[in-house]
C-alpha positions in Angstrom: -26.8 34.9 -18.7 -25.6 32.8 -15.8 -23.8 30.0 -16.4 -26.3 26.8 -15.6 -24.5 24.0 -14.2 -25.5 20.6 -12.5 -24.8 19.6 -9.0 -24.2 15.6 -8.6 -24.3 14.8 -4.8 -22.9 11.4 -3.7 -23.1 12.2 0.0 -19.7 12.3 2.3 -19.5 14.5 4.9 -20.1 17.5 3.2 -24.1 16.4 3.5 -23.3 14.6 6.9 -25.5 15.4 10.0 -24.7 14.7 13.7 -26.6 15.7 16.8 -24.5 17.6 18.6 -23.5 21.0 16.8 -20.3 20.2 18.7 -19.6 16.8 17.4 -17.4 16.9 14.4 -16.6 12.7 14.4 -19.5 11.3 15.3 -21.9 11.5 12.1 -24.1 10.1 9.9 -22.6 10.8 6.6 -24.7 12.0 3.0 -27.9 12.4 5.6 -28.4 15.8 3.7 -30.2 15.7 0.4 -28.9 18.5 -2.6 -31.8 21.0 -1.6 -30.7 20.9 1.6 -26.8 21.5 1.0 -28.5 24.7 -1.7 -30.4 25.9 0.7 -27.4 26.8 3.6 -25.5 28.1 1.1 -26.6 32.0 0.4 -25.6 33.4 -2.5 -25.0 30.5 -5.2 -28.2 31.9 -7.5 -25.8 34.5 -7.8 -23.2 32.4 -9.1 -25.0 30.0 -11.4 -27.9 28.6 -12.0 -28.3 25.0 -10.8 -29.7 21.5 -11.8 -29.0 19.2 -8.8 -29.2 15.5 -9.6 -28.6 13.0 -6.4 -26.3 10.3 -7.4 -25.7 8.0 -4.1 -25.9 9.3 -0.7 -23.1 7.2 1.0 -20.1 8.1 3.1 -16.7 7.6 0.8 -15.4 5.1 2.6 -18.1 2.5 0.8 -17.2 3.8 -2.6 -16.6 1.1 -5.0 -15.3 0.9 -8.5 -19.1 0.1 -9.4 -19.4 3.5 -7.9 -16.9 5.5 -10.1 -18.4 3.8 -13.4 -21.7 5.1 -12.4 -20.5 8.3 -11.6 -18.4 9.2 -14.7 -21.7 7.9 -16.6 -23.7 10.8 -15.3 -21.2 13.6 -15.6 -20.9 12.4 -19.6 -24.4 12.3 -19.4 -25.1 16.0 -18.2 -22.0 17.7 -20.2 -23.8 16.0 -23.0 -26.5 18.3 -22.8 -26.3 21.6 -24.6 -27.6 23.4 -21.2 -24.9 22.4 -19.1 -22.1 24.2 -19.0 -19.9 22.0 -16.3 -20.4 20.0 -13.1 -20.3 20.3 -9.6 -19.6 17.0 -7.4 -19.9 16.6 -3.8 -17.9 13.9 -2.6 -16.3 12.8 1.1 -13.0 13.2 1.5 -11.5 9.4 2.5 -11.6 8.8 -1.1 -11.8 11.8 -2.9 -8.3 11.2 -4.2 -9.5 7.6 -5.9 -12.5 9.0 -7.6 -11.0 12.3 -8.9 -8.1 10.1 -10.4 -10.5 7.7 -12.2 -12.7 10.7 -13.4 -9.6 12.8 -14.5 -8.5 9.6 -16.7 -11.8 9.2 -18.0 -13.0 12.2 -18.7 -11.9 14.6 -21.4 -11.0 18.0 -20.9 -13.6 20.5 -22.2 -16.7 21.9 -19.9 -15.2 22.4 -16.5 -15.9 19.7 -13.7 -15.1 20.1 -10.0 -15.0 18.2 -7.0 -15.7 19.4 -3.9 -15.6 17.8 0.0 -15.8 18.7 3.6 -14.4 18.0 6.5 -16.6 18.9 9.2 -20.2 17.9 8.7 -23.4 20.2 7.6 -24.3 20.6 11.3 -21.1 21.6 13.0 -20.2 24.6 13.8 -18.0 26.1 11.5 -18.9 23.6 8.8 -16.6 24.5 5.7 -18.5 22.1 3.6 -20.7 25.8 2.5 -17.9 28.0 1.1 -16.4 24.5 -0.2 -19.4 24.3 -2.2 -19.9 28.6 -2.9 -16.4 28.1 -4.4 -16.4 24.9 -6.3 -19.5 26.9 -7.9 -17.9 30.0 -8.5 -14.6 28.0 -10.4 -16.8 26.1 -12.1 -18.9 29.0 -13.3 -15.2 30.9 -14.0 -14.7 30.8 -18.1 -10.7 30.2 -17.0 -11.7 26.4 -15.5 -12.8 25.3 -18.9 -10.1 22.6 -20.4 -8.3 22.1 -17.5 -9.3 18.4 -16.5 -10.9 17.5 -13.1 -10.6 20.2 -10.9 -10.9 19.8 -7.2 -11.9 23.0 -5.0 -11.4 23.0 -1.3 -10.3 25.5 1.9 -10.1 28.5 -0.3 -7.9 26.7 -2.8 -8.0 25.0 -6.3 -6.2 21.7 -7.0 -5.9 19.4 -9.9 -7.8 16.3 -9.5 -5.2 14.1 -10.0 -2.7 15.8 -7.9 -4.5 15.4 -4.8 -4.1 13.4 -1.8 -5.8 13.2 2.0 -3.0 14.0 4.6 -4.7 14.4 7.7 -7.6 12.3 9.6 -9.1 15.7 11.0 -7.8 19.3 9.6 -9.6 21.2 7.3 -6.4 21.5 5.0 -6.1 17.7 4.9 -6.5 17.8 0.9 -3.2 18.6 -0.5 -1.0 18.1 -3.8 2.3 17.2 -2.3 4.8 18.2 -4.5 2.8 19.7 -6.7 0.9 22.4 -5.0 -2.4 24.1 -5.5 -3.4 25.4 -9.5 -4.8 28.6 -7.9 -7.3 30.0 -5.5 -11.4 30.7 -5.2 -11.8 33.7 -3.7 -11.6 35.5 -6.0 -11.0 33.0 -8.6 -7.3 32.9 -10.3 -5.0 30.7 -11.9 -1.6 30.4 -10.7 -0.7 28.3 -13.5 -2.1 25.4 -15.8 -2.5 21.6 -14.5 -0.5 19.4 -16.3 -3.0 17.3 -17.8 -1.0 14.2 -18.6 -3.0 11.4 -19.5 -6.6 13.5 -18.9 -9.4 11.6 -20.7 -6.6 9.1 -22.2 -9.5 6.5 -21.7 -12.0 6.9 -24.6 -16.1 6.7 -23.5 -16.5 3.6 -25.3 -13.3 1.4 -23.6 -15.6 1.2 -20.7 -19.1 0.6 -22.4 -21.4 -1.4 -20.4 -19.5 -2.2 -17.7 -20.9 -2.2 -14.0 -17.9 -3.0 -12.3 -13.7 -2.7 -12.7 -11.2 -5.8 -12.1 -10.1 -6.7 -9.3 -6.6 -5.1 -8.2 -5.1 -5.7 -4.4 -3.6 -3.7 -2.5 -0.9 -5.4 -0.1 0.8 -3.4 2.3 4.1 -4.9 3.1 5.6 -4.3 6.5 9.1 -6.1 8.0 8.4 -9.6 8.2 5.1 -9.7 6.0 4.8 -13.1 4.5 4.2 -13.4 1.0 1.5 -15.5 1.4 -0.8 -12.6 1.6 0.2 -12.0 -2.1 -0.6 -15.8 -2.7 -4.1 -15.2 -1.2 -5.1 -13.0 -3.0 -4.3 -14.3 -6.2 -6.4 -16.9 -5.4 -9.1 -14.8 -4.2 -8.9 -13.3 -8.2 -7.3 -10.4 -7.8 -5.9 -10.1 -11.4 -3.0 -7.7 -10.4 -1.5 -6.4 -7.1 -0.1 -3.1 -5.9 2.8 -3.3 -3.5 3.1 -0.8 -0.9 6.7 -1.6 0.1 9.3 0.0 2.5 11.4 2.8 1.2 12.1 3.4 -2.7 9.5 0.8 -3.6 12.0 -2.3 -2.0 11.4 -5.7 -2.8 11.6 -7.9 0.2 14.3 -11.0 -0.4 11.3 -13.3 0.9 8.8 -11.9 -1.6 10.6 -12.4 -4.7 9.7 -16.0 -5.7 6.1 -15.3 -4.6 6.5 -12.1 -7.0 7.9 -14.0 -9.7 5.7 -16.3 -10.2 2.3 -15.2 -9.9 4.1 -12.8 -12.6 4.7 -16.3 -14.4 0.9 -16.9 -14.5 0.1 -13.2 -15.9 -0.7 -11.7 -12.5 0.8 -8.2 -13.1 2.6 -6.9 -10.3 3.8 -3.3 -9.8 6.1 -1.9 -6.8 4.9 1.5 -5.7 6.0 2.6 -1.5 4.0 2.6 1.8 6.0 6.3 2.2 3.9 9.3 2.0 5.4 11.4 -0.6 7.8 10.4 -3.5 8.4 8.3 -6.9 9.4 5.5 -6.6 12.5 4.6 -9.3 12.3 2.1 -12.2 15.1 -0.5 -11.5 17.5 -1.8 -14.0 17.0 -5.7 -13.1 13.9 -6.5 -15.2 13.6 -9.4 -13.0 12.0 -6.9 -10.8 8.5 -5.7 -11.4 7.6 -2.3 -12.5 7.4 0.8 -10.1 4.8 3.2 -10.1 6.1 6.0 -10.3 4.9 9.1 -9.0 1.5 7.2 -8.7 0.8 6.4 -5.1 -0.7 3.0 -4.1 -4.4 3.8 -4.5 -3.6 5.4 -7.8 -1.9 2.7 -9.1 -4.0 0.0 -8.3 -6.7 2.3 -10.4 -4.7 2.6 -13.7 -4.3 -1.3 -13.6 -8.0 -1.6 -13.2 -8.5 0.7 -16.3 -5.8 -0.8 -18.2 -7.0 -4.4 -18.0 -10.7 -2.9 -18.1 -9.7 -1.4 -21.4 -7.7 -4.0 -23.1 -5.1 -1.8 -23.1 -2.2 -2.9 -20.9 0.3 -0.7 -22.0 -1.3 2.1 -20.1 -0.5 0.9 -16.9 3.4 1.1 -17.8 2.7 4.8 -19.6 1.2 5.8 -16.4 3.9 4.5 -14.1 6.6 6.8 -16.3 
């Protein structure tokens, strides 16, 4: 018996259609509806059989927080069920990174799930979002994806949702796990070696019961010369903590450090993570300074300060930031 798994669409440019077969920028993201993205894909009856359910048709860069809650309460729904046997997710790539993080802390290992993207929209030629989707089907339908937290599937290659990042505005290998690498590859599927799964699911279903939206967490990037008033200004626009993006090894500017200290005074939590593209940034010995990040990037750590103050558990921002 196939394996039967549900497809969630939330658009991005893997359903995106242009009018030029040539045009690869110019696009109108999530114009394709799930029968539509089935249907140019030969092949995937073969593979599994499918359930689609349309969850938002929006391009990625409008995904909110809202978003991710809604998103994570349909894939709980569906692996609920005792004929699904994982989940497929479309998703655009400009913030793929963002959701598969909050869905690989959120959701506990067990059926597989996979995310899937595209750079090139439906209508181009030599779209990849089809074999992106043929494969994210055939690893999720693959009895070796099982327990092995959010898994992301893209250009031939399998990568744990948590690692990943977008490093390019326009290649088709702009998904990447920089220091990390890829778990394995799709075709055919194989296991190089097993995610490490970390803090996978370490929010419980019920931390985040009937919520429709996230805190609000800021992301200021911090360039020579900023002012810190951009920190103030956003304290007083409620952001109820703030993610540095600062030069170098996460380097607090002289002129920021009263402004840091004491919107940390009036329980603003602050964290120092690095505007750089790759690398941790180190936990300093003066505890007058706030805490790094870690390996977390900016966008990643501005999400487990949203889940730890949407949970009531603050210490998980620190675990996280190990």
């Amino acid at each position: 018996m196939a394996p039967r798994l549900t497809l969630l669409t939330t658009g991005g440019t893997i359903a995106g259609q242009a009018a030029s077969a040539a045009d690869t920028t110019g696009y109108t993201a999530g114009a394709l509806d799930p029968a539509a993205l089935v249907a140019a894909v030969p092949g995937l009856a073969t593979l599994a059989e499918l359930h689609c359910d349309a969850v938002f048709s929006i391009d990625s860069k409008d995904m909110t927080p809202a978003h991710w809650l809604a998103l994570r309460a349909r894939v709980l729904h569906h692996l609920a069920q005792a004929d699904c046997d994982g989940v497929v997710i479309t998703h655009g790539t400009d913030t793929l990174e963002e959701t598969a993080f909050f869905l690989h802390l959120t959701l506990p290992p067990g059926k597989p799930v996979v995310m899937t993207a595209a750079m090139r929209p439906a209508t181009a030629l030599s779209a990849d979002g089809p074999m992106n989707l043929y494969q994210a089907v055939a690893v999720a339908a693959h009895p070796d994806s099982a327990d092995k937290g959010v898994l992301v599937v893209v250009n031939g290659q399998i990568f744990a949702g948590a690692d990943i990042v977008k490093t390019d505005t326009e290649a088709l290998d702009a998904i990447a796990a920089p220091g990390r690498g890829p778990l394995g590859a799709a075709a055919p599927v194989r296991f190089f070696h097993p995610p490490a799964l970390g803090h996978a699911g370490c929010i419980a279903p019920h931390a985040l019961a009937g919520l429709s939206d996230l805190p609000r967490v800021d992301i200021l990037q911090v360039a020579a010369g900023s002012a810190p008033d951009l920190l103030t200004a956003a304290v007083a626009a409620g952001a109820r903590a703030l993610v540095l993006a600062l030069p170098g090894n996460g380097s607090l500017p002289q002129a920021w450090q009263d402004t840091v200290a004491q919107a940390r005074t009036t329980g603003v939590a602050v964290v120092r993570s690095t505007r750089t593209a790759h690398g941790r940034v180190a936990h300093a010995t003066d505890r007058s300074l706030p805490p790094a990040s870690g390996a977390l990037n900016p966008p990643k750590a501005r999400i487990a300060l949203m889940l730890a103050l949407a949970s009531g558990q603050p210490e998980l921002a620190s675990t996280l930031f190990a």
